[in-house]
Every structure is written in structure tokens, then in C-alpha cells.
Residue frames as qw, qx, qy, qz and C-alpha x, y, z in Angstrom:
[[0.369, -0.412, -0.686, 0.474, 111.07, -52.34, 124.07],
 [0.164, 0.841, 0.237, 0.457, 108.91, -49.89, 125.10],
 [0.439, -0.025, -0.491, 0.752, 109.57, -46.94, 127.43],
 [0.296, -0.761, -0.480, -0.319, 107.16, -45.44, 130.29],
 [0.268, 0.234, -0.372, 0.857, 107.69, -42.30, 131.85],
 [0.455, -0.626, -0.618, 0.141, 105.96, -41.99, 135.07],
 [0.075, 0.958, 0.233, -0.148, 105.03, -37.83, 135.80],
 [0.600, 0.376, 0.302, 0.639, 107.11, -36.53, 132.96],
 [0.102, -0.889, -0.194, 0.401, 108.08, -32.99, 133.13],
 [0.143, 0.909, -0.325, -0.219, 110.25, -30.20, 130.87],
 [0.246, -0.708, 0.651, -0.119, 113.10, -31.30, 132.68],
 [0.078, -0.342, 0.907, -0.232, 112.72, -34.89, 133.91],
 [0.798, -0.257, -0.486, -0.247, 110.33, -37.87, 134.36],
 [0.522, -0.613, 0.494, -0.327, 110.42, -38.48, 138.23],
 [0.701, -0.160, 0.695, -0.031, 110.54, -42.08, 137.15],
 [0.606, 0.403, -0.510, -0.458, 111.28, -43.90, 133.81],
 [0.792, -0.061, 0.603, -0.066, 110.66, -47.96, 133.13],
 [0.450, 0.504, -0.667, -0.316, 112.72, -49.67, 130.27],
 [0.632, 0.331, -0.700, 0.031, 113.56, -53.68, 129.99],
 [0.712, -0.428, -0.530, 0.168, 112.31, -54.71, 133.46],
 [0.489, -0.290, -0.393, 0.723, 113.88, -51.58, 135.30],
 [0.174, -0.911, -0.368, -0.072, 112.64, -48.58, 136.85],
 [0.595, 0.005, -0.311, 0.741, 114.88, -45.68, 137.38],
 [0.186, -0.898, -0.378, 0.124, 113.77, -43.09, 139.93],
 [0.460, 0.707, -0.105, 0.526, 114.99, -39.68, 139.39],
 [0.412, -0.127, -0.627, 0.649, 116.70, -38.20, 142.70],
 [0.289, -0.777, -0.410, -0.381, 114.19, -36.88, 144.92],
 [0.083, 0.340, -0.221, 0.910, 113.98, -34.10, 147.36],
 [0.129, -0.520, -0.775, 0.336, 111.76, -33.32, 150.24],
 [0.060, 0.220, 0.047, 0.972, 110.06, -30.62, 149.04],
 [0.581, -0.654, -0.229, -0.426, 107.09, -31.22, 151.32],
 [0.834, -0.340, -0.285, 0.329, 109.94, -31.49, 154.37],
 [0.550, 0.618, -0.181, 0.532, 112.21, -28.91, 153.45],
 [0.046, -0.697, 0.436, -0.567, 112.53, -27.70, 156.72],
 [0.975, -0.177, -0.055, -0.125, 113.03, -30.42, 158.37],
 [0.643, -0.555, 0.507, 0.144, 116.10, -32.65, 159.77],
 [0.194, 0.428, -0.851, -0.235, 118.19, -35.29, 157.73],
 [0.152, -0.041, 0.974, -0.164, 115.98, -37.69, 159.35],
 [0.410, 0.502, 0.667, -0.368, 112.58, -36.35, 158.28],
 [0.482, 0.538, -0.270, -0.636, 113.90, -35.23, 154.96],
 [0.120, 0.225, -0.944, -0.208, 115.26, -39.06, 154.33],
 [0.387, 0.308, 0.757, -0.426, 111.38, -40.38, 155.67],
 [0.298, 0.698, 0.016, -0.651, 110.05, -37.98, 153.25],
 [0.314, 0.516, -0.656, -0.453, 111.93, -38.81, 150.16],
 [0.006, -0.260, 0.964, -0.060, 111.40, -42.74, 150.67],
 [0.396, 0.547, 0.457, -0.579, 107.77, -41.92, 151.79],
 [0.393, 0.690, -0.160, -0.586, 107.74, -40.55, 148.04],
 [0.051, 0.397, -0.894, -0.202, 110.20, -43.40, 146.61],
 [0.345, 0.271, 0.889, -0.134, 107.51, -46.35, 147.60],
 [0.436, 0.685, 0.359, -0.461, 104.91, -44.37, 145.71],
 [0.142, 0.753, -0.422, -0.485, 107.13, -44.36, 142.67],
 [0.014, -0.180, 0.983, 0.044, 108.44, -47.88, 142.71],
 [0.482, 0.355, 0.751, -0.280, 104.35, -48.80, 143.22],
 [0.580, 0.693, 0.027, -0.428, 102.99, -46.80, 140.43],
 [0.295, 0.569, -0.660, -0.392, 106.14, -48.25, 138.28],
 [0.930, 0.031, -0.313, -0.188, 105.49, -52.15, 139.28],
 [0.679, -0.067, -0.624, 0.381, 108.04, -52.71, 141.81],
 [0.738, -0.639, -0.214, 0.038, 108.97, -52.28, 145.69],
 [0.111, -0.815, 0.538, -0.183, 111.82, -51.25, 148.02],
 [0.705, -0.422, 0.560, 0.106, 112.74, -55.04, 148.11],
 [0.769, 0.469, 0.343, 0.268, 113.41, -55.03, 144.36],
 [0.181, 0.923, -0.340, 0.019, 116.23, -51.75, 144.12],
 [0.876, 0.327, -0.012, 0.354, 119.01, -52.76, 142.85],
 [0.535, 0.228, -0.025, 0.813, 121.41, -49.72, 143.15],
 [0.022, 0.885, 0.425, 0.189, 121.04, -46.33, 144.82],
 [0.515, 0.191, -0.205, 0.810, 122.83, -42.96, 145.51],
 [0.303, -0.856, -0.417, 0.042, 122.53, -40.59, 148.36],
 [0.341, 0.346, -0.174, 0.857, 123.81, -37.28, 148.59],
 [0.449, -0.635, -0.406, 0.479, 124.32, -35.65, 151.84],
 [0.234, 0.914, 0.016, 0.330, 124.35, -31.86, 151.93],
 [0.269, -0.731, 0.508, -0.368, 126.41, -32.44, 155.13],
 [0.601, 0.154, -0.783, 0.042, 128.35, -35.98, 155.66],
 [0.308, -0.164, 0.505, -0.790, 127.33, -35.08, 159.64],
 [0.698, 0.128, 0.034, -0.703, 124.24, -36.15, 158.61],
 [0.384, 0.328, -0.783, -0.363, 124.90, -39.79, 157.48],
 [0.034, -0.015, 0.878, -0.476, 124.13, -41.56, 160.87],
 [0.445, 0.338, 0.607, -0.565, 120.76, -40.18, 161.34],
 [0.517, 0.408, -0.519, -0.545, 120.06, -40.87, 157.22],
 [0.096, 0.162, -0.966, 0.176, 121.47, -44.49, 158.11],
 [0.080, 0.134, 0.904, -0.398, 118.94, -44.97, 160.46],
 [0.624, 0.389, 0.268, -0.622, 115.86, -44.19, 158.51],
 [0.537, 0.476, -0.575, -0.393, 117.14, -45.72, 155.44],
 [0.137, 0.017, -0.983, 0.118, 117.89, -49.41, 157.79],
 [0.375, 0.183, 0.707, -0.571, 114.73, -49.00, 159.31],
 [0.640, 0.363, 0.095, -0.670, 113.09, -48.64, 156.02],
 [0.282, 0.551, -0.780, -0.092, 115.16, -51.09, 154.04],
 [0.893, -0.278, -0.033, -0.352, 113.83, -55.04, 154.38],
 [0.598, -0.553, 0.564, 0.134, 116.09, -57.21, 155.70],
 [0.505, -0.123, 0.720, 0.459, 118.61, -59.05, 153.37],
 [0.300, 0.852, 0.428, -0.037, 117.57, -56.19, 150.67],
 [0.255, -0.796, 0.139, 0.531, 120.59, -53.83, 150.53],
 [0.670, 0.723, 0.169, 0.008, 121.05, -52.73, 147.47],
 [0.564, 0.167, -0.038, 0.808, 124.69, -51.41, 145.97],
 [0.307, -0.921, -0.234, 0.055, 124.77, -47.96, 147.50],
 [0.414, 0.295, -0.186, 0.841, 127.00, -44.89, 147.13],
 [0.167, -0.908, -0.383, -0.038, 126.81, -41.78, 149.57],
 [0.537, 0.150, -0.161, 0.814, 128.67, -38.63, 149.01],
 [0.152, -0.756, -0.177, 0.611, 128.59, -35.47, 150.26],
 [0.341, 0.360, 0.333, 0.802, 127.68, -32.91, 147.57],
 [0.114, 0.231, 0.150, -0.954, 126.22, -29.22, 147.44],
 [0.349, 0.229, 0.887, 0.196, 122.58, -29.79, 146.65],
 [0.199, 0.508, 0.551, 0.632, 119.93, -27.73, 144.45],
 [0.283, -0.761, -0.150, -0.564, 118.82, -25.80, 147.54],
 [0.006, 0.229, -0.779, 0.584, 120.81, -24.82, 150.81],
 [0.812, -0.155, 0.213, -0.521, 116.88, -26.51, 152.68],
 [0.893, 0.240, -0.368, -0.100, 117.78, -29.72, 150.94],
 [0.490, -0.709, 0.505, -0.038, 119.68, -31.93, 153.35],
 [0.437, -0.163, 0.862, 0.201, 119.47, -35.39, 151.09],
 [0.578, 0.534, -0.340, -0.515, 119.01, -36.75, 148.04],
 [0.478, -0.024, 0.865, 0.151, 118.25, -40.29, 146.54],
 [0.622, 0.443, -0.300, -0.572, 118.08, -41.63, 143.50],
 [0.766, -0.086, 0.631, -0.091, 116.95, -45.42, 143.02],
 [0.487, 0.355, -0.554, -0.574, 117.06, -47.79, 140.36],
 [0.529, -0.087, 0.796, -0.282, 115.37, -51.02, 140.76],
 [0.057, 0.049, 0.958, 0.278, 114.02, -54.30, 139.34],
 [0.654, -0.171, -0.207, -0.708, 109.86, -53.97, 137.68]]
């Protein structure tokens, strides 16, 4: 099987595709950074579709994702961009913790993994 890494850096491939799946790396607003919880979670998701297109799938094809909160405060108004963006009967498995993230700006983080 092959494997296609989708903008490949040093570090990381924002996105890799193996055996029908796509795993996005966790993303950041880093065009949001100063922003809420609610317009960094728009942001990131905003960025997610554009990931999942370029790989061959969609936000009704994730399978699994994890969100870290820089503040658990923050979960509600996350919630409510993440249902709004989310298609109905679509919910993937989902963790969300509350961690310290790569920059005190950074309110959330997601990382996806979905079906091609």
C-alpha cells in the first residue's frame, strides 16, 4: 500500500493517507490566534475540510477525533461550533481533554482521522 503525505514538513505531514484512511495532524489556529475558543475551533475545522478535501474525504467520513482544550471553560463554546459544523448522525468517537498547548494563544486543538 502506498502512502501520501499531504504538505509534508521537517517535523510533520499536516495530513497522511494509508489503506483508505486519512490522518490529520492536530491543527492550530494560527491565522486566529487571537481569537476566542469559538473562532479558534471555526478556524481549525475551516482548515480540517480543506485537508479531508485535498485527501479524498469529508467531515461526514471522520471516524475518530481528539480535542484539546487549553482551558476545559472553554468546552461549551467549542461544543457549539464543532455541533454546528458536524452533519447530523456523523459523530465520530471523540476524546476532549484539557492539556497545556504549544503556545499560551492556542486555545484548541484537533486532530482527525477519517475514512478516504
Amino acid at each position: 500500500m502506498t502512502i501520501r503525505r499531504i504538505q509534508p514538513g521537517p517535523r510533520m505531514s499536516q495530513a497522511v493517507v494509508h489503506g483508505g484512511t486519512v490522518y490529520l495532524a492536530g491543527q492550530v489556529a494560527l491565522d486566529a490566534m487571537d481569537g476566542d475558543a469559538a473562532a479558534q475551533t471555526r478556524a481549525i475545522l475551516a482548515r480540517a475540510d480543506a485537508l479531508l478535501a485535498e485527501a479524498g474525504s469529508a467531515r461526514d467520513r471522520i471516524l475518530s477525533a481528539t480535542i484539546w482544550l487549553a482551558d476545559m471553560a472553554d468546552f461549551a463554546a467549542m461544543n457549539a461550533v464543532w455541533d454546528a459544523w458536524l452533519p447530523a448522525e456523523a459523530a465520530p468517537a471523540r476524546a476532549t481533554v484539557e492539556a497545556r498547548l504549544a503556545l499560551p494563544e492556542f486555545r484548541v486543538e484537533i486532530a482527525l482521522v477519517a475514512a478516504v
